[in-house]
C-alpha positions in Angstrom: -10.3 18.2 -2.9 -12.4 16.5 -0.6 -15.6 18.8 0.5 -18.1 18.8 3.1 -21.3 19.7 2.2 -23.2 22.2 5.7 -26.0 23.9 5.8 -26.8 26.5 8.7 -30.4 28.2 8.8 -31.4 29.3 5.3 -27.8 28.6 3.7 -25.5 26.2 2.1 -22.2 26.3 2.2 -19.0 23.3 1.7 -16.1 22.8 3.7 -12.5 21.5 2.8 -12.4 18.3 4.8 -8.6 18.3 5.5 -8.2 21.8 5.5 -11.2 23.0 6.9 -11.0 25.8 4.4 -14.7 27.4 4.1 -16.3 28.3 0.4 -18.7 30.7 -0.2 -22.7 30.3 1.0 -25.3 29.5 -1.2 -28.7 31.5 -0.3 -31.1 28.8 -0.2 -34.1 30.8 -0.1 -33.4 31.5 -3.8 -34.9 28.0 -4.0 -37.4 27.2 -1.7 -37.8 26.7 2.1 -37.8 23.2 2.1 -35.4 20.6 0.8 -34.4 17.1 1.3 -31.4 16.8 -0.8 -28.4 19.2 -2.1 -25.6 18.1 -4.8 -23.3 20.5 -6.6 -21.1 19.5 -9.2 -17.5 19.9 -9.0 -17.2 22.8 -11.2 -19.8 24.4 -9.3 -22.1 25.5 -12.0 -24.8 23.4 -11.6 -26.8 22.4 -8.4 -29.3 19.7 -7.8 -32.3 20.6 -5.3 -34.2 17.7 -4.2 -37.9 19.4 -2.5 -40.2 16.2 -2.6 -39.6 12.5 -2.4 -40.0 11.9 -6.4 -39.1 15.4 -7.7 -35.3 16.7 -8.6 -34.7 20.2 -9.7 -31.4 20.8 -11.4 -30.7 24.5 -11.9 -27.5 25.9 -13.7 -26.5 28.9 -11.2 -25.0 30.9 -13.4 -28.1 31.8 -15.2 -30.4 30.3 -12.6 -32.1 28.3 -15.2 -33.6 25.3 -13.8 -35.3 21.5 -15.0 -37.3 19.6 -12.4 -37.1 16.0 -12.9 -40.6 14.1 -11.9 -41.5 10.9 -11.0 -44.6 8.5 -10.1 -45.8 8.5 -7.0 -44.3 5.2 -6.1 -40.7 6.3 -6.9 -38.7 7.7 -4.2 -35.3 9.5 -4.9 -32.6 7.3 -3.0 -29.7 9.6 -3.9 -28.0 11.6 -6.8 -24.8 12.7 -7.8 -22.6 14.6 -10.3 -19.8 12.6 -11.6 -17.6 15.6 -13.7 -14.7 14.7 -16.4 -14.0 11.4 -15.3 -16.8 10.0 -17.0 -17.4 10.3 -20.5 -20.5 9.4 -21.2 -21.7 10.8 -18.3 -22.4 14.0 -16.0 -25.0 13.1 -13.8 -27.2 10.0 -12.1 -29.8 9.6 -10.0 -31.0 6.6 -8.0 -34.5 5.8 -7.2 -36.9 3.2 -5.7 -37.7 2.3 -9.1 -34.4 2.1 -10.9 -31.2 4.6 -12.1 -31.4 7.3 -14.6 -28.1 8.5 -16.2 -27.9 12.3 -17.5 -25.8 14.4 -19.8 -25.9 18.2 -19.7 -25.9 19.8 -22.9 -22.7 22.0 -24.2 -24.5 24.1 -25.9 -25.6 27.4 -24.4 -28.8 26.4 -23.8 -29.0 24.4 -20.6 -30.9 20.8 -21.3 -30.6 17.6 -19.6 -30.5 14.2 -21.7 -31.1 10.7 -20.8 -28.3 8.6 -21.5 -29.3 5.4 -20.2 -32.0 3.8 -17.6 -32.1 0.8 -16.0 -35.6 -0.6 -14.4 -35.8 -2.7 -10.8 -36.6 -2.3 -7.4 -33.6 -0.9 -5.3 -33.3 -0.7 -1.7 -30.0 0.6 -0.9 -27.4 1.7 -3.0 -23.1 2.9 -2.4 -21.2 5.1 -5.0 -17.6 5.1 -4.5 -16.4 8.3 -6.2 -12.8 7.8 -6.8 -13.1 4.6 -9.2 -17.1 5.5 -10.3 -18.3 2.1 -8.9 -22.1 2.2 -8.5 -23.4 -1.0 -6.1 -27.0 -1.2 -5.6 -29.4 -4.0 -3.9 -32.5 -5.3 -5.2 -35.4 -5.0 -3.1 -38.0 -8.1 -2.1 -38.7 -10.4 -3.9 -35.1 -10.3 -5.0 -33.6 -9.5 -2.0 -29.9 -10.7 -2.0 -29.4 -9.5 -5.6 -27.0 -6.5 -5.6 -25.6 -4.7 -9.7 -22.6 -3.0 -9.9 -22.2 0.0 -12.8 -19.2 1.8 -13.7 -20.1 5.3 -14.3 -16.4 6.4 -14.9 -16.4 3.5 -18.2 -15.1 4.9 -21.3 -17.1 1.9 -24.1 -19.9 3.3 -24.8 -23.6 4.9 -22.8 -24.2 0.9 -23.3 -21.6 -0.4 -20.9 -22.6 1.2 -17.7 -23.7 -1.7 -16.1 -21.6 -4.4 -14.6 -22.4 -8.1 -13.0 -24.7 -8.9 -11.1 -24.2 -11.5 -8.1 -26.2 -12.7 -4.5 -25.4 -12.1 -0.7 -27.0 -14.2 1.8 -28.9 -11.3 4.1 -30.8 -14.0 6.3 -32.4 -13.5 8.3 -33.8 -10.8 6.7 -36.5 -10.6 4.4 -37.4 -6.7 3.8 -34.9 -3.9 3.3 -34.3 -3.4 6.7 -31.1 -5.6 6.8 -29.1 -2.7 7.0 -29.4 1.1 7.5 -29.8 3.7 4.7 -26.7 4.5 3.1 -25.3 8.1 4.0 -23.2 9.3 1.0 -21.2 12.3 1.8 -21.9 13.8 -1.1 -25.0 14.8 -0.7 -26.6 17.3 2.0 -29.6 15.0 3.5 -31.5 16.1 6.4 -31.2 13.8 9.1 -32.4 13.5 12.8 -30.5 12.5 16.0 -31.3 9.5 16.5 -30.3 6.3 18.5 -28.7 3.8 16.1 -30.1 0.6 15.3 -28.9 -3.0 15.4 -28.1 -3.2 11.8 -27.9 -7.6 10.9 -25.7 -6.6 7.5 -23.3 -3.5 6.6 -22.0 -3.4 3.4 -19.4 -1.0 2.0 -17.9 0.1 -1.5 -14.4 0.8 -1.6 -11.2 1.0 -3.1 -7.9 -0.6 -1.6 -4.7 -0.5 -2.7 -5.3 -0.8 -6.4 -8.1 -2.9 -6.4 -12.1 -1.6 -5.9 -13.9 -3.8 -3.3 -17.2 -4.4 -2.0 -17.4 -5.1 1.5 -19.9 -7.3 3.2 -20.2 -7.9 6.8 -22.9 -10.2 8.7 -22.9 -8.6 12.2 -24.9 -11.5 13.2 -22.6 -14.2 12.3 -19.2 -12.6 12.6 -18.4 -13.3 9.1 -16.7 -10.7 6.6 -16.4 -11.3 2.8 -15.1 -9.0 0.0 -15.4 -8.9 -3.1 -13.2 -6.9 -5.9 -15.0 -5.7 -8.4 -14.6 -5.2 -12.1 -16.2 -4.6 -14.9 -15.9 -7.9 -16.6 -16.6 -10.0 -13.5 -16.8 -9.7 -9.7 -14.3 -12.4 -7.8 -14.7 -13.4 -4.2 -11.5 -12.3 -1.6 -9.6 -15.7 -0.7 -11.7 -16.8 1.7 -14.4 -15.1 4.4 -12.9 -13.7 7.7 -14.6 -13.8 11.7 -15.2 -11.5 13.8 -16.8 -11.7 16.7 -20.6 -10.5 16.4 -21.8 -7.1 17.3 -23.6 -3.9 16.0 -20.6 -2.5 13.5 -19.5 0.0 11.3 -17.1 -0.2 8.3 -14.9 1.8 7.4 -11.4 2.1 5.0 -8.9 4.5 5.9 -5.4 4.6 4.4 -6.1 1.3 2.9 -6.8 -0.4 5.9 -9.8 -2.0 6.8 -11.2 -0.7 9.6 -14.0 -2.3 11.2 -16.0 -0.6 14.7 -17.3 -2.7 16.9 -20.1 -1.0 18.9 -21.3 -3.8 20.6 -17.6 -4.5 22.6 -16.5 -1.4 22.3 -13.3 -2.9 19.7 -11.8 -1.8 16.5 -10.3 -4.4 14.5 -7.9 -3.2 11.8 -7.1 -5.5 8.9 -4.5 -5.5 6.0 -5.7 -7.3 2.9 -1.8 -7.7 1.7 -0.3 -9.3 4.9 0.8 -12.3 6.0 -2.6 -13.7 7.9 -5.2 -11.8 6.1 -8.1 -13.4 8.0 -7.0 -11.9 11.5 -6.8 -8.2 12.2 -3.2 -6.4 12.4 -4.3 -4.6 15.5 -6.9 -4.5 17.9 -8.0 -1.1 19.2 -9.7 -1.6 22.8 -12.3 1.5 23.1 -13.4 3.3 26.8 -11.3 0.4 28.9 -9.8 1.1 32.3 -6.7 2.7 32.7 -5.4 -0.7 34.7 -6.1 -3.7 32.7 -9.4 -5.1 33.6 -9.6 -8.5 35.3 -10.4 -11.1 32.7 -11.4 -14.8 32.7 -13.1 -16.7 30.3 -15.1 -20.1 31.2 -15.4 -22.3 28.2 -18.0 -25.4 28.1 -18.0 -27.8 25.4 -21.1 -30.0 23.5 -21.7 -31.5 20.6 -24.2 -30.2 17.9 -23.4 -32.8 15.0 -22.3 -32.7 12.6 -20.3 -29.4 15.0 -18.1 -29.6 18.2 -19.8 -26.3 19.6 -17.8 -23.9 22.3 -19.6 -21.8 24.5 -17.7 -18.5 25.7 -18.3 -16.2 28.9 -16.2 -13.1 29.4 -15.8 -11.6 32.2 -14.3 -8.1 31.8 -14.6 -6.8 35.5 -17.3 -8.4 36.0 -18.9 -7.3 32.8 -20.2 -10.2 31.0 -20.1 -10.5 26.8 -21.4 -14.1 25.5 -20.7 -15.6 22.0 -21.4 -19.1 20.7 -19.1 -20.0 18.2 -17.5 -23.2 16.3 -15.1 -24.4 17.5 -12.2 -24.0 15.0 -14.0 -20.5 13.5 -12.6 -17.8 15.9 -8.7 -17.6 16.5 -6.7 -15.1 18.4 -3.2 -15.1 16.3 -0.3 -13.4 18.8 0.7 -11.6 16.0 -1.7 -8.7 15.7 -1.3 -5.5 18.6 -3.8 -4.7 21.1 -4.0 -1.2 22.4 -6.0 0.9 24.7 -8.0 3.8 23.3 -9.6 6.0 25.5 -12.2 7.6 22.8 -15.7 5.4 23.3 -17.2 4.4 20.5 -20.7 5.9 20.5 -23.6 5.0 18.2 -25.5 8.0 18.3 -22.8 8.8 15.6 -23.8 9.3 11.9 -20.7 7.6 10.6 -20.0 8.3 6.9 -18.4 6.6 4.2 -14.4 7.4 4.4 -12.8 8.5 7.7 -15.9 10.7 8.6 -18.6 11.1 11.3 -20.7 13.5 13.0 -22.5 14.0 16.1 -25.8 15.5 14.7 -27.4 16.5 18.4 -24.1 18.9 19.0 -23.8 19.5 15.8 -20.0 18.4 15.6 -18.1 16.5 12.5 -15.4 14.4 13.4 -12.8 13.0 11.3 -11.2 9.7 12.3 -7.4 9.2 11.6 -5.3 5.9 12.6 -1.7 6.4 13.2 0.9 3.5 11.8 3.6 4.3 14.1 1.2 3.6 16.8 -0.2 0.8 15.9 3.5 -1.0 15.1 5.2 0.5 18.4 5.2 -2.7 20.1 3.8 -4.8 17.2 5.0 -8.8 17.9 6.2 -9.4 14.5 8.8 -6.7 13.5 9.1 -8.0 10.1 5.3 -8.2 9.6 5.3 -4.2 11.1 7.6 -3.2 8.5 5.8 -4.2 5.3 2.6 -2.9 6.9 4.8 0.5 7.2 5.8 0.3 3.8 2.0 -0.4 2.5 1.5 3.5 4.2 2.0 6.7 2.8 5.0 8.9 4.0 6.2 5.9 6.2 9.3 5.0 5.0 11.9 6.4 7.3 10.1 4.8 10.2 9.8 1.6 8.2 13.9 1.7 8.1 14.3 2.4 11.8 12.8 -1.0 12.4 14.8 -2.8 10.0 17.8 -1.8 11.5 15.8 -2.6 15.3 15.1 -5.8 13.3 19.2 -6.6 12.5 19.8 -5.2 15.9 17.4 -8.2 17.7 19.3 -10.9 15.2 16.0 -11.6 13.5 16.0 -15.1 12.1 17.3 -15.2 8.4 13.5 -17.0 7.7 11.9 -13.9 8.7 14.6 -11.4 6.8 14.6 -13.4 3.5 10.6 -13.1 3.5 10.8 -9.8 4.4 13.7 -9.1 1.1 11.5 -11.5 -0.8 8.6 -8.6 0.0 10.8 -6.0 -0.9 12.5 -6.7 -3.9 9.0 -8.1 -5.6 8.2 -4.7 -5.0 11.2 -3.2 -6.4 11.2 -5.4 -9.6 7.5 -4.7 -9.8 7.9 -1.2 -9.8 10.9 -1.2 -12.7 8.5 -3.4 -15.2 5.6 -1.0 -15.0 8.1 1.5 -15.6 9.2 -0.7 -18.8 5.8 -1.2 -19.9 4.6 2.0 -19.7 4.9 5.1 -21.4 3.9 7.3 -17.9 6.0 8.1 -15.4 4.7 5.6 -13.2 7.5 5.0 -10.9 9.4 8.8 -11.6 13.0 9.2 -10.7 14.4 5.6 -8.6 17.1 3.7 -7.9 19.5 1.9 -10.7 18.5 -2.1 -10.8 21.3 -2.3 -14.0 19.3 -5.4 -15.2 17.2 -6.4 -18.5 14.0 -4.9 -16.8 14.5 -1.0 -16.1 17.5 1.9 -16.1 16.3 3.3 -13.4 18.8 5.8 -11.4 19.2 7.2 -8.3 20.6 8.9 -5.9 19.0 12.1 -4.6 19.0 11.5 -1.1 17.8 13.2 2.4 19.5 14.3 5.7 17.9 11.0 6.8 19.8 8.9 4.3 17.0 7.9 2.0 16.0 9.2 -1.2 13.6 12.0 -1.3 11.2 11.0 -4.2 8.6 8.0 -2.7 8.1 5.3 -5.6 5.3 3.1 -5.7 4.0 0.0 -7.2 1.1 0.7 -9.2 -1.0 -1.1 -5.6 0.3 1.6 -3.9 3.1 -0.1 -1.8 6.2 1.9 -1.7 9.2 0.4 -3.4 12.6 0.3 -1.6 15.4 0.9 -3.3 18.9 -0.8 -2.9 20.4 2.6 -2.2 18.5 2.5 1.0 18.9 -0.7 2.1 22.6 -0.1 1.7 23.2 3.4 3.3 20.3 3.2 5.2 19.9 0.1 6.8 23.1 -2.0 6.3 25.8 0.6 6.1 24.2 2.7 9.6 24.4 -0.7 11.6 28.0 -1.8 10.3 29.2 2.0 11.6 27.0 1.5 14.8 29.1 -1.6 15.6 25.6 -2.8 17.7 25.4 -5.9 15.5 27.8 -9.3 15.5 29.7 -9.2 12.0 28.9 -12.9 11.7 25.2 -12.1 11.4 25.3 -9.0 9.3 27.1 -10.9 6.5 24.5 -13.7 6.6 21.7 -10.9 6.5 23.6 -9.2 3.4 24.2 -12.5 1.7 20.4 -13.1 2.5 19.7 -9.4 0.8 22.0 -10.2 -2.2 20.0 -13.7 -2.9 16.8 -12.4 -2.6 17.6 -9.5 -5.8 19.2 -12.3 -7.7 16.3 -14.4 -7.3 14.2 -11.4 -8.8 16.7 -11.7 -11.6 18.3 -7.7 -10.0 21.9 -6.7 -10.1 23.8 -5.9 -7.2 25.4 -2.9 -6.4 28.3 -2.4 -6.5 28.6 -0.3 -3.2 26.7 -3.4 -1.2 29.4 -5.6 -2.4 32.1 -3.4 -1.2 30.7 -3.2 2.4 30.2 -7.0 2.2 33.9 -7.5 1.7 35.1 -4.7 4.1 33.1 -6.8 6.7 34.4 -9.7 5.4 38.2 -8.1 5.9 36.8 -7.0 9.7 36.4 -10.4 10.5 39.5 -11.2 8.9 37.2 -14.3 7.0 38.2 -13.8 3.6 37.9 -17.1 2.5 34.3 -17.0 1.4 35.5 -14.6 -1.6 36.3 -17.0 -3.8 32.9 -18.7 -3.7 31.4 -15.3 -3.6 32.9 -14.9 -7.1 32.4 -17.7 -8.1 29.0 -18.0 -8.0 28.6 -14.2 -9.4 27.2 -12.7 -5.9 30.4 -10.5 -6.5 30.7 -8.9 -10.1 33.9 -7.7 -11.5 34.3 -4.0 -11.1 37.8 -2.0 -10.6 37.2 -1.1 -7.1 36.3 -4.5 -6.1 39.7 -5.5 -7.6 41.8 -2.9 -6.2 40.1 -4.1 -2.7 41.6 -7.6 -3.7 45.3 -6.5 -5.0 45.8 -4.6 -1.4 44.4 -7.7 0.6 46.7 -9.3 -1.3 49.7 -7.0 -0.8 49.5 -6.7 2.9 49.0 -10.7 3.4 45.8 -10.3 4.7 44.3 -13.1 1.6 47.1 -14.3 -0.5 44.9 -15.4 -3.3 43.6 -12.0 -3.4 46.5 -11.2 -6.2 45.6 -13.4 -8.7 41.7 -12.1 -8.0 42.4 -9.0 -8.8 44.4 -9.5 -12.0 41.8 -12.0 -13.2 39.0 -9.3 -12.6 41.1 -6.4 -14.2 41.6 -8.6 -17.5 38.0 -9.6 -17.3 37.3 -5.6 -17.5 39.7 -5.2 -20.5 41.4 -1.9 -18.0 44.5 -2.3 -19.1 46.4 0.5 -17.6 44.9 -0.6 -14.5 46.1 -4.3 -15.3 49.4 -3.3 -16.3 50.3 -1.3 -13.2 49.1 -4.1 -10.9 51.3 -6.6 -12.9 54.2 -4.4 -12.3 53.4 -3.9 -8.7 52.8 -7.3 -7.7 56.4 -8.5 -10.1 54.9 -10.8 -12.7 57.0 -8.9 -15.7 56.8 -11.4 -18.4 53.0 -11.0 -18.2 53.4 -7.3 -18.1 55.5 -7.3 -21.1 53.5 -9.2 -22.7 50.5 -7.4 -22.2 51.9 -4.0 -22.9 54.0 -5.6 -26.4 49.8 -7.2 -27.3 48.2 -4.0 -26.5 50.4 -1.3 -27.7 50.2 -0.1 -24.3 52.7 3.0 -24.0 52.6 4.7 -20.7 54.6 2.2 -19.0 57.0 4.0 -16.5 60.7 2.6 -17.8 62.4 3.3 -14.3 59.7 1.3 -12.5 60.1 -1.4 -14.9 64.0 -1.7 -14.3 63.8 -1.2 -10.5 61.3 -4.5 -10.4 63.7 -6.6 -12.4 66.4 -5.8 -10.1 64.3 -6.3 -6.8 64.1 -10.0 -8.9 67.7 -10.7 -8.9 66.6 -12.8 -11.7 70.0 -12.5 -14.8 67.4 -13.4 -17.4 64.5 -11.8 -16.6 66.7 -8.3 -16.6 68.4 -9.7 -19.9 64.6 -10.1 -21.3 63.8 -6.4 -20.1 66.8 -4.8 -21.5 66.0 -6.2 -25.1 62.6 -5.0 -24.7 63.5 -1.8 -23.9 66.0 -1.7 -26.7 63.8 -2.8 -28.7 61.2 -0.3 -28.0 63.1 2.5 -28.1 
């Protein structure tokens, strides 16, 4: 449960952010007039009380006991927090100017504070992301650039808290004014409206999909880099991405990076999994006109060895905005959205870390929320929109409407077989966690029938798909072959909106992509493949198809065969069915086909090898004499004599 921590004239009192639900006040009078600071802990038993720069008092409200932690004057509280059962070794921390101090509170009924561990420098900022325990915090001068990561949430030992260590160019700064103080949500600062400043660096821990990152962003330059850390090592993102410069903030929402520019008035959102990680998915226009503005942009060009230099003027109704940038630095792909937003950025806003901000002159919080759907309504690349839809939470219905848009607009098969190769990675993903772990990580899926999982389905909605979402252990929701099928494939062949020539090649191109990822094929996908196949009364791929195993034996596969067989539709279709029915070892099955399609000395023969007994004696004598064959009906009589 996310809370909001408020405090209105002489109380304290937390919010639900999502469900605005209100708890109970807290009379701060109990504890002094002033304050600077206010942490509970998650059990709500304890509350820290910060009244001075350098002094913390920790009281336990249930017997209002309290212990006032005191520092020098030259250490300054930065910011504390209680961590709760997710870290062993470790209930509470505080961050100074001086260093971090890491308490436990004692079990016993007598309420005592111990120090677990301490480490000594000179910090000037510091981020705590809550949901993995990450602590990040930056030297100050002379070590400016230097930035340690600890791990509160580490289970090793009251030894292991702290992480590696690495540098950050922050020029041109030289003091700890590169970027603004850090406002963790978690704590209940007092804070003026104020006008926001030009910050040259914002920084930002977070996690993302599965990974933790920290964020770095030079507003000066336009250059973004990110960094995923861990405990054993911190490794650089791929390679840096540009923006264009501006005063910023940074957020992550919904595993999207979300980055506000104040300067232009633009939002850039960016997906660390897709295709073109270095330029934004969409770009969110803040505060324009109604009408497109006029635009023009006059470009001069010089030499600044060892750089070809590009000087930029926009002109946005007149409105000027000037960057100088290299030349080959700063791309705009066509395959990212742009969209109007009405909502002007302001930066008079406190923005917090998550999706949260407030206006503190009205005293208003806002919560920001990005919608999927609208950011992929009229995305360029379909396929691209889909994954992006599928990286989302409670987005896979929409994710399948564009599929079937995507069959419908006879997407190239390049762009389907990287969109399958996507999907079943995904899929196979999610059946070997499932294999190599004792949790339910994936719960109840769909049946691959390979080496790698025995997962089955087959719950489904009114909307086709199956209820339960599965997920990777990163968070991207698996598809399952079950959907694709009714879904996706099975919905457009009933529509009748797509060519049967290019919904066979888009199967096949389904069917290649789960063999590649070593995943069996349902049986019900090869059905509708041949019934398509029949359709278009093309039923000379089959033999390939079986050929080359892209359709496994199965009885209803080879009682498809035996009729196309019988009606003339695909002569060879007999024998096909015969050979898969003896592959199967269904010998009743085998048997009756035999009969039915008049090959009697292999029926007697199989029913004389397998003792097989339920043969129907009047059948047998009325296909002998459809024959006109003397010796076959001498050969049957025997038999049946000889039976008998």
């Amino acid at each position: 449960t996310r809370r909001l921590i408020l405090k209105k004239f002489k109380f304290m009192y937390t919010k639900n952010v999502d469900t605005k639900e209100a708890f109970p006040y807290i009379d701060l009078q109990e504890f002094g007039s002033k304050f600077l600071g206010v942490n509970t802990s998650p059990d709500e038993s304890y509350l820290a009380l910060q009244h001075k720069p350098n002094e913390l008092e920790v009281i336990k409200l249930e017997t209002k006991s309290q212990i006032v932690l005191k520092g020098g004057n030259k250490r300054k509280i930065l910011g504390f927090h209680w961590v709760g059962d997710k870290a062993p070794y470790c209930d509470f921390f505080m961050v100074t100017s001086t260093g971090i101090e890491i308490y436990r509170v004692s079990s016993s009924s007598s309420f005592k504070l111990s120090n677990v561990r301490g480490y000594q420098f000179q910090i000037g900022h510091y981020w705590f992301e809550s949901d993995s325990g990450i602590l990040m915090a930056s030297s100050s001068p002379p070590k400016l650039g230097e930035f340690n990561s600890f791990f509160m949430y580490q289970s090793k030992g009251p030894k292991y808290f702290h992480g590696p260590k690495f540098h950050l160019d922050l020029n041109p700064s030289v003091t700890d004014k590169w970027t603004s103080d850090s406002s963790n949500v978690s704590n209940l600062v007092y804070l003026e409206a104020s006008q926001a400043r030009e910050d040259a660096h914002k920084v930002l821990t977070s996690k993302i999909y599965e990974g933790v990152y920290f964020i770095h962003l030079n507003c000066i330059r336009g250059k973004l880099f990110l960094y995923k850390l861990k405990h054993e090592k911190v490794k650089k993102f791929q390679t840096e991405i540009e923006v264009q410069p501006g005063d910023y903030e940074v957020k992550v929402i919904d595993n999207m990076l979300v980055l506000l520019n104040l300067t232009l008035q633009e939002t850039y959102i960016y997906d660390i999994y897709s295709t073109c990680k270095t330029q934004p998915f969409a770009i969110l226009w803040h505060g324009m006109p109604h009408k497109p503005p006029k635009m023009s942009v006059k470009i001069k060009v010089y030499i600044d060895k060892p750089y070809i230099k590009t000087q930029l003027r926009f002109l946005y109704d007149n409105a000027e905005v000037t960057s100088q940038r290299k030349s080959s630095s700063y791309v705009y792909s066509p395959e990212k959205q742009v969209l109007d937003i009405p909502l002007k950025l302001e930066k008079h806003l406190c923005y917090f870390e998550k999706d949260l901000c407030a206006d503190l002159a009205a005293g208003k919080c806002f919560k920001i929320e990005i919608y999927p759907e609208m950011l992929t309504e009229n995305h360029p690349n379909i396929v691209e929109s889909i994954l992006f839809l599928l990286r989302r939470d409670n987005y896979k219905a929409l994710a399948f409407e564009k599929l079937r848009q995507a069959l419908k607009q006879r997407v190239s098969l390049e762009l389907l077989s990287f969109l399958f190769k996507n999907i079943n990675a995904s899929y196979k993903a999610a059946a070997l966690e499932r294999k190599t772990s004792k949790k339910e990580t994936v719960g109840r899926s769909d049946s691959i029938n390979s080496p790698i999982s025995g997962m089955t389905p087959r719950a489904t909605s009114g909307n086709g798909f199956s209820e339960s979402v599965i997920k990777t252990s990163s968070g991207v929701t698996v598809v399952l072959q079950s959907d694709i099928h009714q879904t996706v494939f099975q919905a457009v062949y009933e529509e009748g909106e797509v060519p049967y020539t290019y919904l066979v090649k888009a199967i096949l191109e389904y069917i290649r992509s789960l063999m590649d990822q070593d995943i069996q094929v349902h049986q019900n996908l090869q059905i509708l493949l041949v019934t398509i196949l029949r359709d278009l009364r093309d039923l000379s791929l089959l033999q390939q198809l079986i050929q080359y195993h892209i359709l496994t034996d199965s009885k209803e596969l080879a009682m498809i065969f035996l009729e196309l067989g019988k009606t003339g539709e695909y002569q060879p279709g007999t024998m096909l069915g015969i050979d898969m029915l003896y592959r199967l070892k269904d010998n009743g099955s085998l048997a009756d086909s035999l009969l039915d399609s008049s090959y009697l000395y292999e029926y007697l023969a199989l029913i004389s090898a397998s003792s097989y007994v339920g043969y129907d004696i009047k059948k047998l004598i009325s296909s002998t004499e459809e024959t006109g064959d003397e010796l076959m009906s001498s050969v049957v009589t025997q038999f049946i004599k000889g039976n008998n």
